[in-house]
C-alpha positions in Angstrom: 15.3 3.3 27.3 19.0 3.7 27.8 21.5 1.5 26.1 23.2 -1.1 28.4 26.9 -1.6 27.0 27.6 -5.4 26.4 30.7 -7.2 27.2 32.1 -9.5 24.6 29.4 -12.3 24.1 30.5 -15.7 25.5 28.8 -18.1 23.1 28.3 -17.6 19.5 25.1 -15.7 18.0 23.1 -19.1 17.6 23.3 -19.6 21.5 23.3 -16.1 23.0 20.2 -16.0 24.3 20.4 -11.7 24.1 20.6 -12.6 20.2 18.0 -15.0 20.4 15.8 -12.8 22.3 16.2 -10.2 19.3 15.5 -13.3 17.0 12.0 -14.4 18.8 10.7 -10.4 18.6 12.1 -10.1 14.8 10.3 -13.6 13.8 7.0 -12.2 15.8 7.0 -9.2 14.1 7.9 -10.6 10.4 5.1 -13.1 11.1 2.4 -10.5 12.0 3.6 -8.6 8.9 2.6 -11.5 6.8 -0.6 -11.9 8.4 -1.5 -8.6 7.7 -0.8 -8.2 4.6 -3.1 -11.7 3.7 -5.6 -9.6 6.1 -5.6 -6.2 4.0 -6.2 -8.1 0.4 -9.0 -10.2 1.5 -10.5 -7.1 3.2 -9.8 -5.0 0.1 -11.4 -7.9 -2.3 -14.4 -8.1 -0.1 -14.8 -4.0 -0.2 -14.1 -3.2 -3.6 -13.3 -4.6 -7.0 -10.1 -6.1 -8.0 -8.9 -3.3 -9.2 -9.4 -1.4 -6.2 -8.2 -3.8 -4.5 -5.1 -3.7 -6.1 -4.8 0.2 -5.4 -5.1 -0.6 -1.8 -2.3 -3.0 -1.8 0.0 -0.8 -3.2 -0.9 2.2 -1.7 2.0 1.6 1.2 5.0 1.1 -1.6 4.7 4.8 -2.4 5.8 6.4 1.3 7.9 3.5 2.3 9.7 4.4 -1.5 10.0 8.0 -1.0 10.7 8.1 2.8 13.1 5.2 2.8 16.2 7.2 3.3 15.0 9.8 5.7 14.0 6.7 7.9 17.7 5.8 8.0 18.8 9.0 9.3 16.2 8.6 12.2 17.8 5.2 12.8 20.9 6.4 13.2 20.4 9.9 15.0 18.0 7.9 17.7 19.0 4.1 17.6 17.6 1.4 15.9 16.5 -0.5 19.1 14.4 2.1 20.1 13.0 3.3 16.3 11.8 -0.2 16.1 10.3 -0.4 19.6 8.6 2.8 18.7 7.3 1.4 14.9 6.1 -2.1 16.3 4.0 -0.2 18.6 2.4 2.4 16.1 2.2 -0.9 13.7 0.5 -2.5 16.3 -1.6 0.2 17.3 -3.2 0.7 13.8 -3.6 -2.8 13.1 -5.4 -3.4 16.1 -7.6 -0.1 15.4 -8.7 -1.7 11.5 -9.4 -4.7 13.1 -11.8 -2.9 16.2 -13.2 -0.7 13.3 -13.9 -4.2 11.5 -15.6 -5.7 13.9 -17.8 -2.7 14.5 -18.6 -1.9 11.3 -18.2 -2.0 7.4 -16.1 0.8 6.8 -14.9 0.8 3.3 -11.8 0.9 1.6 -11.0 4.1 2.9 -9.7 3.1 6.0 -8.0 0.2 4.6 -6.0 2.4 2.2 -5.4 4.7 5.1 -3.8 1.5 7.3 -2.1 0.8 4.5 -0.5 4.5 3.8 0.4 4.2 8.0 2.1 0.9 7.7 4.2 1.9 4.4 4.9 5.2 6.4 6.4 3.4 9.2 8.1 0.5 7.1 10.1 3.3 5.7 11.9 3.9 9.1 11.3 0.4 10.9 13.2 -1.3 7.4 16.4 0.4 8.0 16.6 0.2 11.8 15.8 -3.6 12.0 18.8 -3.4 9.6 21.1 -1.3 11.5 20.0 -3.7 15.2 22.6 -6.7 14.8 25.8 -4.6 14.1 24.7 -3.5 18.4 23.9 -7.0 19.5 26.9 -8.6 18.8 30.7 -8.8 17.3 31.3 -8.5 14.0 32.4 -12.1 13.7 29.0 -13.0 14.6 26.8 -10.7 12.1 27.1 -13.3 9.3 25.2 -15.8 11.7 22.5 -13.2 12.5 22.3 -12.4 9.3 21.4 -16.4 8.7 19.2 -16.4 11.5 17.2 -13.5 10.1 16.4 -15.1 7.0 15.1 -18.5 8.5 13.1 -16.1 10.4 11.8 -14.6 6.8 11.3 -17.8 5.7 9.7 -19.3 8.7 7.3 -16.2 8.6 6.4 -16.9 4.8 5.3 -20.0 5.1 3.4 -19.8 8.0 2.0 -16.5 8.1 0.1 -17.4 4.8 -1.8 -20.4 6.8 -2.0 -18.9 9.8 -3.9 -15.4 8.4 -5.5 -17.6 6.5 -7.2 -19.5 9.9 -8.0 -16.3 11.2 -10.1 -15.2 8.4 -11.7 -18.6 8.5 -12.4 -18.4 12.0 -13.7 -14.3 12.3 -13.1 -12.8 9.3 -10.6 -9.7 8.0 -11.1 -8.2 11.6 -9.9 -11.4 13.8 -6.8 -11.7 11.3 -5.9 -8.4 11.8 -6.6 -9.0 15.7 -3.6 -11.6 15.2 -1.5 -9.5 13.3 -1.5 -7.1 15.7 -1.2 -9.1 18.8 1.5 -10.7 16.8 3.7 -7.7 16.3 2.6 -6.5 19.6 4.8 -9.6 21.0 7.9 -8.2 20.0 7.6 -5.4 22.3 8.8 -6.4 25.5 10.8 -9.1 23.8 13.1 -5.8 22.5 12.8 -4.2 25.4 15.0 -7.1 27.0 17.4 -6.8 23.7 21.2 -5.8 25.4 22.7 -3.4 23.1 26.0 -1.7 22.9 26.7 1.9 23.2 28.7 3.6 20.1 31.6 6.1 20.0 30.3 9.8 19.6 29.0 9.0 16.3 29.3 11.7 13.1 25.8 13.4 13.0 25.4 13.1 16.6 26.1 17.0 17.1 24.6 19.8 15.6 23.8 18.8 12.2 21.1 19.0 10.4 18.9 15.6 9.1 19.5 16.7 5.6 23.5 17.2 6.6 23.5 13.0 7.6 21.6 12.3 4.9 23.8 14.0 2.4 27.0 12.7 4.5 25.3 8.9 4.8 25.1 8.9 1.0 28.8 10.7 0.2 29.7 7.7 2.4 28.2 4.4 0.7 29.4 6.3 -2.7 33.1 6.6 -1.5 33.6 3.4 0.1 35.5 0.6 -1.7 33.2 -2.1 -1.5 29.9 -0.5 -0.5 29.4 1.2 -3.9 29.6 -1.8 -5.8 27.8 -3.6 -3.4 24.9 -1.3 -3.9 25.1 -1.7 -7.8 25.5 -5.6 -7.5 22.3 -6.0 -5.4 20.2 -3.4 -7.8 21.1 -5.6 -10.9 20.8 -8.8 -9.1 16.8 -8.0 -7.3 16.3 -6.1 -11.0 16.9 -9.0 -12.9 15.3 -11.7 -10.4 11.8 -9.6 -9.2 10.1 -10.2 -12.6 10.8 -14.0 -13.0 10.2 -15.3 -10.1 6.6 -13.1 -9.2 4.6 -12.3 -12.2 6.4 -14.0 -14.0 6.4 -17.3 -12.2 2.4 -16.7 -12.2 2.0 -16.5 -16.4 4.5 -19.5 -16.5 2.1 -21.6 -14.3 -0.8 -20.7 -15.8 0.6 -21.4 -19.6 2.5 -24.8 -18.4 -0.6 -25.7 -17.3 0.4 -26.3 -13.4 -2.3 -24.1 -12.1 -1.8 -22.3 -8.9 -0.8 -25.9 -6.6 2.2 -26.5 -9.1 3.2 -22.8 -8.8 2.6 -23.4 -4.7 5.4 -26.2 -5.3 7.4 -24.2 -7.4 7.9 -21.3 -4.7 8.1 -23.7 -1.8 10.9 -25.0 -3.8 12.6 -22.1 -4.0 11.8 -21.5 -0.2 13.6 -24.4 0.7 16.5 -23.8 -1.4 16.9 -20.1 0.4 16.3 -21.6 3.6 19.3 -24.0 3.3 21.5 -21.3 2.1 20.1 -19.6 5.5 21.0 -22.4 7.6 24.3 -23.1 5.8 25.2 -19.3 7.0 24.0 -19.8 10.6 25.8 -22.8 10.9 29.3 -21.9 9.4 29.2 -18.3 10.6 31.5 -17.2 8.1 32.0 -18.6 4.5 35.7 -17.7 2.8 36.2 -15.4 0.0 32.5 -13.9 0.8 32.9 -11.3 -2.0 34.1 -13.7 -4.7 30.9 -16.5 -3.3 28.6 -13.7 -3.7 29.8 -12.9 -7.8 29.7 -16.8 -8.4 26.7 -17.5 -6.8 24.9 -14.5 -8.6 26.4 -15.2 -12.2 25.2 -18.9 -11.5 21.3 -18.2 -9.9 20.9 -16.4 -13.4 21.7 -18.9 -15.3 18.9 -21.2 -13.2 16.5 -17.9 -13.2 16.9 -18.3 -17.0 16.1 -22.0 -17.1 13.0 -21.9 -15.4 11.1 -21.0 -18.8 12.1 -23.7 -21.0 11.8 -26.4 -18.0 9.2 -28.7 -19.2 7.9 -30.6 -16.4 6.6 -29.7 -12.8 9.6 -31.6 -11.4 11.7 -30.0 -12.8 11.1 -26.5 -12.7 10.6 -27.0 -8.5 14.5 -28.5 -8.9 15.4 -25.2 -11.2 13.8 -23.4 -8.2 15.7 -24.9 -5.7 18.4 -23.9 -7.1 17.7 -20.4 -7.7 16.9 -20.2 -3.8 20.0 -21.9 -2.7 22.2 -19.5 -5.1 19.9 -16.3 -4.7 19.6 -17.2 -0.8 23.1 -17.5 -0.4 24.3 -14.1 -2.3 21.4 -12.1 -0.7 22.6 -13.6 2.7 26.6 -12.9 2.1 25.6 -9.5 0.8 23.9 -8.2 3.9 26.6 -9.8 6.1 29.0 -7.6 4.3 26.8 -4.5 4.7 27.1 -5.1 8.3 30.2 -6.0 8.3 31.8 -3.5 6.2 29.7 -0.1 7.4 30.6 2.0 10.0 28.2 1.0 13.0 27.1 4.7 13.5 26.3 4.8 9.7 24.5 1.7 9.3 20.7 3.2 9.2 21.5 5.3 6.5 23.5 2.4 4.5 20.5 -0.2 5.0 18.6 2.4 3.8 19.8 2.6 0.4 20.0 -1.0 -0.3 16.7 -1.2 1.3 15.4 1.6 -1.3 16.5 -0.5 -4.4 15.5 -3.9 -3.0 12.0 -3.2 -2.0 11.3 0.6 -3.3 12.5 0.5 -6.8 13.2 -2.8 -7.8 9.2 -4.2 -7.2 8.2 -1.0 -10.1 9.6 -3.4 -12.9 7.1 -6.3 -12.0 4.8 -4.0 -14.6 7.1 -3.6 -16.9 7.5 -7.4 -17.0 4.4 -8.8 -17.4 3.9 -6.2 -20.5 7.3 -7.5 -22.2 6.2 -11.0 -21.7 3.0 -10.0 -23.3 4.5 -8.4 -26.0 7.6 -11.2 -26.5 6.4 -14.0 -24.4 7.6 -15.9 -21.7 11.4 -16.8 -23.2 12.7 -13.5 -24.2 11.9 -12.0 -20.8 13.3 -14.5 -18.6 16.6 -14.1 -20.6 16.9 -10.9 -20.6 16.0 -10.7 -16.8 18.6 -13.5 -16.0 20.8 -11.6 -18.1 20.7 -8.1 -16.0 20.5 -10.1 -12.7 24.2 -11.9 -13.8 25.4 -8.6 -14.9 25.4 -8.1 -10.6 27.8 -11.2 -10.0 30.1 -9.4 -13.1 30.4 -6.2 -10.8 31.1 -8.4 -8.1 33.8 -10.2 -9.5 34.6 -7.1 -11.5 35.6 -4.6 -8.9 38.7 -6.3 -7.2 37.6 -4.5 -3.4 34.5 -6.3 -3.8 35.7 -9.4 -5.3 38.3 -10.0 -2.1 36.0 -8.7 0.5 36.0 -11.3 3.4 33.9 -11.6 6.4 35.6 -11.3 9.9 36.7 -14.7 11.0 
């Protein structure tokens, strides 16, 4: 699988069809992910009890915690085109094996918990490659557009993956579901394997070092740089402060408002469409001015609305509050992994999405708990300000740390 070095793209990342051949295998693979994940709970419900259940679905957060950063050394000592090659086929591979076992037989939740301690295993090095892929597709004056592209994908993949596992379940079962998760990620495949990437200089780590010697180095790195470091301590605060609200809590509000699960549905397709428009505003413009200053003002403000949406009264109006905490989450989330890409060293990048992958989807998710005990103890109000209030304190750093507040995006 060797690297093929690119010459300087001719149309911009929304029309290179090399990007948009990366785009297809990322959306195929995001979507079979969300078709397997409805698979594994309603196979988990039907096995065991709720609580069991439970246990099975969270069984993958543990390895894909702990291994998160290793996985961004591999990404950087082998390339991220082929670490994610290689994870979309063991993915494949043992989603497609629950789903012959399914058919076959009633095995238990065993072998679900064992799928799921696989997939977390390989989430822990596929997150950081799939992060480290765009910095070789394309220039850096492109990355903020593939980094807009990327989250339509993510939101194209939410809202239909949900339906679409849902058919499959409908029509054979947990088994055919998985059958369609598998076939799904099994897509992206050859798609990658037609993925143009360019070669890197003789990268640090590329010699005799050890795996722990990058790691260590990776980490001295994001700790030294000017605007990495605050970057890292912006997004911690920010997915802190918004993870509660707008997932456990979102669920207690419903249910106490009296909405029920369809006004809750409305509420989150609100904020869907609100981050898909700040997705689409980025893949359009390509670059937005001032990128570090957007990112502290759009932060400070989503707090605010995260804050608002428990002492909304009406269904209306908590789906506008939504919208707006997707438009201003969407588009600080968006700017902030534009300026990972675009302000890490290339040869580095593994080990950099690494870490902000580790606080966003390793660490952060551990306060949902947390959460839904404080709101129990002090109710709905006193939670949601206090959670709006750490997820504005991310948009202070930003604007706080003069490196981060100038940072621009290549033009």
């Amino acid at each position: 699988m060797t690297a093929t070095l690119l010459p300087a793209p001719a149309a911009q990342a929304h029309r290179d069809p090399n990007v948009l051949r990366w785009l297809a295998a990322y959306t195929s693979s995001t979507l079979g992910d969300s078709v397997y994940y409805l698979a594994l709970s309603w196979a988990a419900v039907q096995s065991g009890t709720p609580a069991q259940a439970g246990l099975v679905m969270a069984v993958s957060a543990l390895p894909r915690a702990v291994l998160m950063l290793g996985g961004g050394v591999i990404a950087d000592r082998f390339g991220p085109r082929r670490v994610v090659i290689g994870s979309d086929a063991v993915r494949c591979a043992a989603v497609l094996a629950a789903a012959a076992l399914l058919f076959l037989t009633s095995p238990g939740l065993w072998p679900l918990a064992l799928l799921a301690l696989v997939f977390g295993t390989v989430d822990a090095v596929f997150i950081p490659a799939v992060g480290a892929l765009p910095a070789r597709l394309t220039e850096k004056d492109q990355l903020a557009r593939v980094q807009g592209l990327r989250g339509l994908a993510i939101r194209f993949a939410s809202v239909v993956g949900a339906p679409l596992g849902g058919l499959g379940v409908a029509l054979g079962g947990a088994a055919a579901a998985f059958a369609l998760a598998g076939l799904l990620i099994a897509v992206s495949v050859p798609l990658l394997l037609r993925v143009r990437i360019r070669d890197l200089p003789t990268a640090e780590g590329a010699g005799n070092t050890t795996a722990w010697s990058d790691l260590v180095a990776g980490l001295a790195y994001v700790r030294r740089h000017r605007v990495l470091a605050p970057l890292m301590v912006a997004i911690a605060l920010g997915d802190l402060g918004f993870v509660g609200p707008l997932n456990v809590g979102l669920t207690l509000l419903a249910d106490r408002r009296g909405w029920g699960a369809f006004g809750m549905g409305w509420v989150l397709a609100g904020f869907g469409v609100g981050a898909g428009a700040a997705s689409l505003l980025l893949t359009v413009r390509g670059r937005l001015p001032r990128a570090g200053l957007v990112v502290g003002c759009a932060c400070a403000a989503g707090s605010v609305a995260v804050g608002a949406l428990a002492f909304v009264p009406t269904l209306p109006a908590a789906v506008g509050t939504a919208l707006l905490v997707g438009l201003l989450a969407g588009l600080s989330g968006a700017l902030c992994g534009a300026l990972l890409q675009t302000q890490s060293d290339p040869a580095r990048l593994g080990r950099v999405t690494a870490v902000a992958s580790l606080v966003s989807l390793g660490l952060t998710p551990l306060s949902m708990p947390f959460a839904a005990a404080a709101i129990g103890a002090f109710g709905l109000g006193p939670v949601y300000v206090v959670s709006a209030t750490v997820c504005g304190l991310g948009g202070v750093v930003a604007l706080a740390v003069p490196a981060l507040r100038r940072a621009e995006l290549p033009g």
